[in-house]
PDB file of N, CA, C and O in Angstrom:
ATOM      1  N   UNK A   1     -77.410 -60.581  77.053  1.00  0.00           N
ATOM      2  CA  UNK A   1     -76.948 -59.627  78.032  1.00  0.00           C
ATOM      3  C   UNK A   1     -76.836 -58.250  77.391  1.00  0.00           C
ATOM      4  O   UNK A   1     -76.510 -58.083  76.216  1.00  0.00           O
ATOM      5  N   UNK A   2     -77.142 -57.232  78.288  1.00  0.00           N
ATOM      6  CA  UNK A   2     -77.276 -55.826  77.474  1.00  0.00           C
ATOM      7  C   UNK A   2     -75.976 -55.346  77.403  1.00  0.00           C
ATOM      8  O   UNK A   2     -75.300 -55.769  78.340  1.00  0.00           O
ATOM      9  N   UNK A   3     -75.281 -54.506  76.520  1.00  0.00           N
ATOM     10  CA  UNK A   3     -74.475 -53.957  76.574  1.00  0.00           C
ATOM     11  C   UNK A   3     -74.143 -52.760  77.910  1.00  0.00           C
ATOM     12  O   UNK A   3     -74.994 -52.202  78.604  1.00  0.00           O
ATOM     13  N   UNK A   4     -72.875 -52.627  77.972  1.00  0.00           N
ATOM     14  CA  UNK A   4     -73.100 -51.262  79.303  1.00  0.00           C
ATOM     15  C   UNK A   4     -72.679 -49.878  78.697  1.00  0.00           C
ATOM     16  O   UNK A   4     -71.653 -49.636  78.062  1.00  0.00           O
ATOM     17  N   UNK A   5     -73.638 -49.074  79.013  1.00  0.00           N
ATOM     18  CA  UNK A   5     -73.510 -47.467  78.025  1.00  0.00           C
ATOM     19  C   UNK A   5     -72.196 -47.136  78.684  1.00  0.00           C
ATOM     20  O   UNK A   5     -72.077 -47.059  79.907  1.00  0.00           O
ATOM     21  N   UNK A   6     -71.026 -46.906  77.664  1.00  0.00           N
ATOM     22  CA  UNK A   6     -69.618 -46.167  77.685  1.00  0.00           C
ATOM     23  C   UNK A   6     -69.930 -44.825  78.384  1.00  0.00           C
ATOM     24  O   UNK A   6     -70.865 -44.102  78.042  1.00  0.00           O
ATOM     25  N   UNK A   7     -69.019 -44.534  79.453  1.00  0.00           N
ATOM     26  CA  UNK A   7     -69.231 -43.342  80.103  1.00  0.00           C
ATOM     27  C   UNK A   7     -68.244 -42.636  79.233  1.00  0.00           C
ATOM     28  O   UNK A   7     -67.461 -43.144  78.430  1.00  0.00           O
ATOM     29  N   UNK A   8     -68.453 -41.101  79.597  1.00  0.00           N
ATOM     30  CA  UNK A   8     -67.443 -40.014  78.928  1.00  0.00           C
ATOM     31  C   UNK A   8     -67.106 -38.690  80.008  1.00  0.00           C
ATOM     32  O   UNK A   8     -67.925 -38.320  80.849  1.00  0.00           O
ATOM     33  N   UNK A   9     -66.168 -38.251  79.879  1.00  0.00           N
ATOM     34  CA  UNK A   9     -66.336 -36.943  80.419  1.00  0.00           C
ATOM     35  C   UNK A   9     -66.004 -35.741  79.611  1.00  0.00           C
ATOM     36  O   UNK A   9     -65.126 -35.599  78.760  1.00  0.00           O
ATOM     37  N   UNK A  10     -67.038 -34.769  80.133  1.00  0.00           N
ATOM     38  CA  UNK A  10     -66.920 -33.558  79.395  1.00  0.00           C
ATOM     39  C   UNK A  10     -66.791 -32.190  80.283  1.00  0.00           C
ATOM     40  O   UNK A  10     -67.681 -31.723  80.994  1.00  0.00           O
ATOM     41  N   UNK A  11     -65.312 -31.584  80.054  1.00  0.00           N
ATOM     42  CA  UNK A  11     -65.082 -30.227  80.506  1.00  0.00           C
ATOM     43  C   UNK A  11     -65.103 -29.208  80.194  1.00  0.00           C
ATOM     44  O   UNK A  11     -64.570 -29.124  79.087  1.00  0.00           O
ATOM     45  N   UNK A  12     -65.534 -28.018  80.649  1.00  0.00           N
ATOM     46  CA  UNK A  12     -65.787 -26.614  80.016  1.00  0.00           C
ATOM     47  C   UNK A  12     -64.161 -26.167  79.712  1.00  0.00           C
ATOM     48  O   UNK A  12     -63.474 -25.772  80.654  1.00  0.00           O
ATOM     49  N   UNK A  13     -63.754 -26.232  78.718  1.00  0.00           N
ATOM     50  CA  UNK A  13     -62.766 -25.302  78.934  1.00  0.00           C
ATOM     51  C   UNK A  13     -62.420 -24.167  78.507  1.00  0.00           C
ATOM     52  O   UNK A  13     -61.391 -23.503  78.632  1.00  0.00           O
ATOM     53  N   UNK A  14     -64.078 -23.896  77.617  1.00  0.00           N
ATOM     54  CA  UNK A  14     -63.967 -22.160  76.937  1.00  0.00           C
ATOM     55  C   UNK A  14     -65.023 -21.808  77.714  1.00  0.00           C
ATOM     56  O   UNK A  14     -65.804 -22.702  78.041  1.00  0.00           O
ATOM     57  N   UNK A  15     -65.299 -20.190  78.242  1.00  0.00           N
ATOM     58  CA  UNK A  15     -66.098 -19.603  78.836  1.00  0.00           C
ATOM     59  C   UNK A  15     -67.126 -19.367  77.982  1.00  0.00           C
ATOM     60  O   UNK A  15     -66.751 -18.584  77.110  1.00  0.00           O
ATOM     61  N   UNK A  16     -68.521 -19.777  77.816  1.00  0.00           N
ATOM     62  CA  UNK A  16     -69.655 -19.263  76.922  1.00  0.00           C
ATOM     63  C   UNK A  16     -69.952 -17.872  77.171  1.00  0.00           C
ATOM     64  O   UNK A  16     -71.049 -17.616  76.673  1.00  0.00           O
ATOM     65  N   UNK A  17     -69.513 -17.013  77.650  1.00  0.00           N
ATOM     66  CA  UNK A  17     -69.824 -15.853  77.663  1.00  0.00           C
ATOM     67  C   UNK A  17     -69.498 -14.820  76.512  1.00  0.00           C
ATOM     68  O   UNK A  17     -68.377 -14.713  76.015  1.00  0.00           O
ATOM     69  N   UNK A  18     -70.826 -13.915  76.066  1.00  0.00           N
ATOM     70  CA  UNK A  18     -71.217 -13.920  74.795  1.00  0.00           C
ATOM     71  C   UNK A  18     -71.249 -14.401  73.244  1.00  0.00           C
ATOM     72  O   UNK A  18     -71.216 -13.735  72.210  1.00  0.00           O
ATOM     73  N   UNK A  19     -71.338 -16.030  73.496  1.00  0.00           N
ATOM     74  CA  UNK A  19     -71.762 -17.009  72.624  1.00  0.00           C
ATOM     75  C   UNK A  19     -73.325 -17.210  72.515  1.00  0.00           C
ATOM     76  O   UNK A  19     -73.985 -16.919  73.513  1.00  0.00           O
ATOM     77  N   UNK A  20     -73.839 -17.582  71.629  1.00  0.00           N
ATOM     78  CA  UNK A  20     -75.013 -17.688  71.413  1.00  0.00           C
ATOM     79  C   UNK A  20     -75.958 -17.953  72.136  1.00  0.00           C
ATOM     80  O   UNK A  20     -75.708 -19.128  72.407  1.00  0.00           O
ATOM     81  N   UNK A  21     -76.884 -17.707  72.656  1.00  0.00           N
ATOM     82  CA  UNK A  21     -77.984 -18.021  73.879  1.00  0.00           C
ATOM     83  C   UNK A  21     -77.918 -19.691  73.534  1.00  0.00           C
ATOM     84  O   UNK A  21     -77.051 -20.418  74.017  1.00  0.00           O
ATOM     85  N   UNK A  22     -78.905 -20.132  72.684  1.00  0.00           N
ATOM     86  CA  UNK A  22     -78.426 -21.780  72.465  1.00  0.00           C
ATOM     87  C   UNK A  22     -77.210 -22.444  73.292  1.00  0.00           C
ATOM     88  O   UNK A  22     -77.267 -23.353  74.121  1.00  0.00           O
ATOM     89  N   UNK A  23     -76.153 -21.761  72.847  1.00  0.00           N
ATOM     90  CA  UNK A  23     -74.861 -22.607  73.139  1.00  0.00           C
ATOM     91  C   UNK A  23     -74.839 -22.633  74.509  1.00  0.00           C
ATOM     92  O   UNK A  23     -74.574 -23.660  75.133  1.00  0.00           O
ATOM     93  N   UNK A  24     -75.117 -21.495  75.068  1.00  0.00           N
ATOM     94  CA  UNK A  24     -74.994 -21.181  76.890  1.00  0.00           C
ATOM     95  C   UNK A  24     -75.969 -21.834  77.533  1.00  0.00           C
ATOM     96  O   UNK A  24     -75.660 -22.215  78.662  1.00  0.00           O
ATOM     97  N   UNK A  25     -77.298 -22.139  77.079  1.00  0.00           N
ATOM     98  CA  UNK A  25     -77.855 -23.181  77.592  1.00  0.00           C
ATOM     99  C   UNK A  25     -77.567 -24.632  77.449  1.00  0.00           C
ATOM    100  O   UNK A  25     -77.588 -25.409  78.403  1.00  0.00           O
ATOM    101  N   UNK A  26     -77.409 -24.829  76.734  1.00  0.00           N
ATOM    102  CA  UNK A  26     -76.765 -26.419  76.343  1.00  0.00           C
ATOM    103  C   UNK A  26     -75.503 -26.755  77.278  1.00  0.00           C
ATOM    104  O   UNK A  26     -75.428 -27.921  77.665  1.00  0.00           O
ATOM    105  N   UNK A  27     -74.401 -25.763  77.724  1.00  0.00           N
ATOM    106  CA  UNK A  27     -73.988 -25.772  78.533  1.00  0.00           C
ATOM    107  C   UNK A  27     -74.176 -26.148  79.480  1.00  0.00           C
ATOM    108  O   UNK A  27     -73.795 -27.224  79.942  1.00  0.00           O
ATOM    109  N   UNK A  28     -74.903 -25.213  80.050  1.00  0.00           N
ATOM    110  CA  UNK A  28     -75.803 -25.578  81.383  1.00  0.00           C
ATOM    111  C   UNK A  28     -76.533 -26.954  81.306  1.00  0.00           C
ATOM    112  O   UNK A  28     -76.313 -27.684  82.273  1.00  0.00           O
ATOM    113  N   UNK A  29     -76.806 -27.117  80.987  1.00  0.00           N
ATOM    114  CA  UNK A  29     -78.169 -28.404  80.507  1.00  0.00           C
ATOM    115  C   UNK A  29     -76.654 -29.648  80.620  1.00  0.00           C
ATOM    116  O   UNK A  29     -76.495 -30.477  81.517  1.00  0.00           O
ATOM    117  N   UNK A  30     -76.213 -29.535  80.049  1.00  0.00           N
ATOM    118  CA  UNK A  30     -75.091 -30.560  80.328  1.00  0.00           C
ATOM    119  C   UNK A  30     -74.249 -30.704  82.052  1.00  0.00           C
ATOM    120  O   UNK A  30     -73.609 -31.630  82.551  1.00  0.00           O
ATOM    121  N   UNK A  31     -74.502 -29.782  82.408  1.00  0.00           N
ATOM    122  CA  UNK A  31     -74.428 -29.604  84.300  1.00  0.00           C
ATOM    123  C   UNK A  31     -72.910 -28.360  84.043  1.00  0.00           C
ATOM    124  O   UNK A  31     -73.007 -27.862  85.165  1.00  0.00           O
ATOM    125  N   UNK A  32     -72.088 -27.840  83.610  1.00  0.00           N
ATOM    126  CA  UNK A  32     -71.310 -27.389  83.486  1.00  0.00           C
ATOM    127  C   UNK A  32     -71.131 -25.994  83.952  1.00  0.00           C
ATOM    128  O   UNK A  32     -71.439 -25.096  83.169  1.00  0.00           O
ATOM    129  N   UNK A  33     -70.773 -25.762  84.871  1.00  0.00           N
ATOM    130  CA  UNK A  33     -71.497 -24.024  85.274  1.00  0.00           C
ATOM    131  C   UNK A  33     -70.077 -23.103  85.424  1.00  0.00           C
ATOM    132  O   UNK A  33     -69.936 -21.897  85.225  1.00  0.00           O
ATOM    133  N   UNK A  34     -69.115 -24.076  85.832  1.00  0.00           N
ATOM    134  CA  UNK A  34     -67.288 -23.459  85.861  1.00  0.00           C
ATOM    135  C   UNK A  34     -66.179 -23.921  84.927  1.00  0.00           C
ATOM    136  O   UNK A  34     -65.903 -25.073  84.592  1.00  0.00           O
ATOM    137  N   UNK A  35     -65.566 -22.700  84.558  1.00  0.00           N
ATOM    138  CA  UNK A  35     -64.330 -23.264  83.853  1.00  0.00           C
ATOM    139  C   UNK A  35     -63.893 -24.566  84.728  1.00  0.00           C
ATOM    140  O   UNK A  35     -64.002 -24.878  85.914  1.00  0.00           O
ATOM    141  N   UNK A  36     -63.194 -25.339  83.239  1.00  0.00           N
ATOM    142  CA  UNK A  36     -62.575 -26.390  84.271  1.00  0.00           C
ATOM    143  C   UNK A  36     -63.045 -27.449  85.292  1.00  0.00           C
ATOM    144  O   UNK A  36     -62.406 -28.226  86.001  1.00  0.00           O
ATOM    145  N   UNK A  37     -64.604 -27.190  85.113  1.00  0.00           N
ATOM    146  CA  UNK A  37     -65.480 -28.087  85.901  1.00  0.00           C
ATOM    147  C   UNK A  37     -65.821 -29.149  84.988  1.00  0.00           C
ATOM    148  O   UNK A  37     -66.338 -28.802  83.926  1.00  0.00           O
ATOM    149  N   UNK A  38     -65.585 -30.679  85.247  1.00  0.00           N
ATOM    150  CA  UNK A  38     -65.960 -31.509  84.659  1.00  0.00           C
ATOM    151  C   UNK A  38     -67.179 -32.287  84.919  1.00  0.00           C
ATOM    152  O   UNK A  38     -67.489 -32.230  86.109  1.00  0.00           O
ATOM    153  N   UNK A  39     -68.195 -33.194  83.999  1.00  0.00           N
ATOM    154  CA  UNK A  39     -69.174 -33.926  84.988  1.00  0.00           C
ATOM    155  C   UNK A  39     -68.765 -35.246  83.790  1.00  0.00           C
ATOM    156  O   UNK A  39     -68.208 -35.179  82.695  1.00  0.00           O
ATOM    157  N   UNK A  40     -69.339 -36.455  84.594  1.00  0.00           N
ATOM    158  CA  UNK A  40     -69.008 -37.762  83.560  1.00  0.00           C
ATOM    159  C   UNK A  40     -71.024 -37.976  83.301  1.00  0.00           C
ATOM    160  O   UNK A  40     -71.903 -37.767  84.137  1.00  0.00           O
ATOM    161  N   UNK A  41     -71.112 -38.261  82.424  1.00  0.00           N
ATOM    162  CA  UNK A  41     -71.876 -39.196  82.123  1.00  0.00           C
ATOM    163  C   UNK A  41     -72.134 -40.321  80.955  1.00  0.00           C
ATOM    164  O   UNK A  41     -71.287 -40.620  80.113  1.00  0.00           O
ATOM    165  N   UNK A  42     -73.264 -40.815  81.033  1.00  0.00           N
ATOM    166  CA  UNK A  42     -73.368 -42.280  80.150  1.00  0.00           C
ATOM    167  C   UNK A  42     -73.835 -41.453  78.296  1.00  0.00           C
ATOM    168  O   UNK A  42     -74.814 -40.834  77.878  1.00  0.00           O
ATOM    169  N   UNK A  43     -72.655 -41.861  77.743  1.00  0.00           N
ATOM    170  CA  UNK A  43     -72.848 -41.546  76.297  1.00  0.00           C
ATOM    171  C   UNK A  43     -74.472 -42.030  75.574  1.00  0.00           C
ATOM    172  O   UNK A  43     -75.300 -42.860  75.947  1.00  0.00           O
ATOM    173  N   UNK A  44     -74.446 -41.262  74.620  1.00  0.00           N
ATOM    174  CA  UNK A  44     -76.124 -41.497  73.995  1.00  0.00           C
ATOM    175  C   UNK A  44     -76.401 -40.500  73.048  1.00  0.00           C
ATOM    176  O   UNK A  44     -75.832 -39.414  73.164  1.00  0.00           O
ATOM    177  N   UNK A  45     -77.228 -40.709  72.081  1.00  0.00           N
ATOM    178  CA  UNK A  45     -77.191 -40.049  71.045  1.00  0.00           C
ATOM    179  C   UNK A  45     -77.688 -38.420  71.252  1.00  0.00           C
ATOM    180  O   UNK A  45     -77.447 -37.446  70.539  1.00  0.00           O
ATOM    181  N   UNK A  46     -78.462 -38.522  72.492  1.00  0.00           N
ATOM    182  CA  UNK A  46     -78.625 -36.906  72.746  1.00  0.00           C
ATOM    183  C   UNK A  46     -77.941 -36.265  73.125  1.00  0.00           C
ATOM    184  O   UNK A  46     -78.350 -35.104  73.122  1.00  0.00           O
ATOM    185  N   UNK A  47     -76.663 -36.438  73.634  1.00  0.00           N
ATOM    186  CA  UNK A  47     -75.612 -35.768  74.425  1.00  0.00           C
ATOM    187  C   UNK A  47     -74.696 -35.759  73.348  1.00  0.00           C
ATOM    188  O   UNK A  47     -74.141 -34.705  73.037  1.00  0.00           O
ATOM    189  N   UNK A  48     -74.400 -37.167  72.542  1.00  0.00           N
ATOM    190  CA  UNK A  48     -73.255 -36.523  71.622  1.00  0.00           C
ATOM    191  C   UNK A  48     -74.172 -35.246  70.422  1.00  0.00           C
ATOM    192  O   UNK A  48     -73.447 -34.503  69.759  1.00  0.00           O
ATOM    193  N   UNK A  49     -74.998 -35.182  70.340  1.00  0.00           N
ATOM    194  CA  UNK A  49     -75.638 -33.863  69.887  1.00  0.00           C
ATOM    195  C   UNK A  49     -75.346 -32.713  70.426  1.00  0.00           C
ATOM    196  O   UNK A  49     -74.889 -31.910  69.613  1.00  0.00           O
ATOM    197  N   UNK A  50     -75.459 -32.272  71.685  1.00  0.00           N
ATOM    198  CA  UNK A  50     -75.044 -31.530  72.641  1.00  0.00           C
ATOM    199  C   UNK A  50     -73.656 -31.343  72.391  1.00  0.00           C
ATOM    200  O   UNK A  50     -73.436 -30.237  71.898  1.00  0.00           O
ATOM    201  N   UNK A  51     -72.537 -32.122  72.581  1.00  0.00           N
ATOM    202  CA  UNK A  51     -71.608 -32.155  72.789  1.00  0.00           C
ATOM    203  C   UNK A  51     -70.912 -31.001  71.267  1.00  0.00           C
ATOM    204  O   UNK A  51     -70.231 -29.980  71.162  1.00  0.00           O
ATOM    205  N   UNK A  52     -71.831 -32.273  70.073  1.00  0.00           N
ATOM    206  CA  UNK A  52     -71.110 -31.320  68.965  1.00  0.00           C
ATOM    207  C   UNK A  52     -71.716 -29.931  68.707  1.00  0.00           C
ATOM    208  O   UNK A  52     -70.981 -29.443  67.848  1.00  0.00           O
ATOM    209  N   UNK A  53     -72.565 -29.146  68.975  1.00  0.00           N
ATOM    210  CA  UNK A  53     -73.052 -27.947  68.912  1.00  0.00           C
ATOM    211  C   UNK A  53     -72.300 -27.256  69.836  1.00  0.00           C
ATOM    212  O   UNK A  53     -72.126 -26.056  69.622  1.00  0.00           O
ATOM    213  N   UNK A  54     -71.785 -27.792  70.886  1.00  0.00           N
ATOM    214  CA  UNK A  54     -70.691 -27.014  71.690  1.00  0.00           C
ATOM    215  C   UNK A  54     -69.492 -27.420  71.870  1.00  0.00           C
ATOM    216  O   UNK A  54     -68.737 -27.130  72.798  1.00  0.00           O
ATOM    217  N   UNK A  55     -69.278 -28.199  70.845  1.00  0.00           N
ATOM    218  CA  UNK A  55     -67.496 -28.514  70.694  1.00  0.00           C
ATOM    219  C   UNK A  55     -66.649 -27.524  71.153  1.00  0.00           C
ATOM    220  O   UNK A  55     -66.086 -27.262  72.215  1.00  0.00           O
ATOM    221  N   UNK A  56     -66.707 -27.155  70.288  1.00  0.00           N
ATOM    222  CA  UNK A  56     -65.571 -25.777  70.889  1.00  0.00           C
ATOM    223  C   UNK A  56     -65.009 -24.920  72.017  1.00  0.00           C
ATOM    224  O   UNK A  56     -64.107 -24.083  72.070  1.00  0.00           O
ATOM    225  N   UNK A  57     -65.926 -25.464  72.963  1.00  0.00           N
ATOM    226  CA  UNK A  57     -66.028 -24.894  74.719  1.00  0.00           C
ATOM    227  C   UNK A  57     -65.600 -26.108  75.609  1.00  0.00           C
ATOM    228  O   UNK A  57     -65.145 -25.974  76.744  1.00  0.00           O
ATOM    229  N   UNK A  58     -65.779 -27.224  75.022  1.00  0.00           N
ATOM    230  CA  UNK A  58     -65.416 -28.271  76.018  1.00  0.00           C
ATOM    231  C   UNK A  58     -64.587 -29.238  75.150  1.00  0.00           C
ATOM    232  O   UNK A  58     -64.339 -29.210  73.945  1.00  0.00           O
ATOM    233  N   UNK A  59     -64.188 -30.209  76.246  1.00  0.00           N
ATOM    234  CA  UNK A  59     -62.971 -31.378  75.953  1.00  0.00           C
ATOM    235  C   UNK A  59     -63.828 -32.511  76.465  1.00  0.00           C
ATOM    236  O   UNK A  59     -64.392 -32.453  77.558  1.00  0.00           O
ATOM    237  N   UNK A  60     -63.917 -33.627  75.580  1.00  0.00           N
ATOM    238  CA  UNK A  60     -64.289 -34.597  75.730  1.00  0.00           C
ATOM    239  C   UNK A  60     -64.132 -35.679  75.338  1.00  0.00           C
ATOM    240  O   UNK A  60     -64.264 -35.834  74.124  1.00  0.00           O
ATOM    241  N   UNK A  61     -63.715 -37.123  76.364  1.00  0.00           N
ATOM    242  CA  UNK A  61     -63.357 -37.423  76.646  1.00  0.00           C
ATOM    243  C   UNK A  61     -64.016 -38.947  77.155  1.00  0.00           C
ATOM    244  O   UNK A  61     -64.603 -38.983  78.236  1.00  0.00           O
ATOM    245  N   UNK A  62     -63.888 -40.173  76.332  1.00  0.00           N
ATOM    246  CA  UNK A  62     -64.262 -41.351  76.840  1.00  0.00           C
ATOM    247  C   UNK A  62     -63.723 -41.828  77.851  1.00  0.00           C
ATOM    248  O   UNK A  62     -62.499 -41.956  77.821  1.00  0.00           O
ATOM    249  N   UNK A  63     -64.628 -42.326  79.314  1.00  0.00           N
ATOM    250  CA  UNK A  63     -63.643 -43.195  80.277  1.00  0.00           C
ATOM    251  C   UNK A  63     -64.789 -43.954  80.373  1.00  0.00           C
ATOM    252  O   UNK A  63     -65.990 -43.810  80.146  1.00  0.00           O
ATOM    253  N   UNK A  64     -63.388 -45.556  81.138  1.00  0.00           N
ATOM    254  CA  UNK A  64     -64.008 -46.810  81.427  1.00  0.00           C
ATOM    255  C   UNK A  64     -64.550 -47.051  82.465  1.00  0.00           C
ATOM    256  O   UNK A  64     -65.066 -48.153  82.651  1.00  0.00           O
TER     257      UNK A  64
END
């Protein structure tokens, strides 16, 4: 039986505005467009990549 991919959620809670072009897209690319706007999705090695290049702007967060 396959395992089931651990969901997470991740919220903006620093404004990327004038942070690095990189960082502000990755943002976006992660669905994130408002402070305080959260989206969940299924953890995976490309997103926790994502996630850590923009640590610092968002809170994140494993749910079951």
């Amino acid at each position: 039986m396959a395992k089931k991919a651990k969901r997470v959620r991740i919220t903006l809670v620093r404004s990327p505005i004038g942070k690095k072009p990189n960082q502000v897209r990755t943002v976006r690319a992660l669905g994130l467009r408002r402070m305080n706007q959260s989206v969940e999705k299924e953890m995976n090695d490309a997103l926790m990549g994502m996630v850590r290049s923009v640590g610092h702007l968002v809170r994140f967060e494993e749910i079951s």
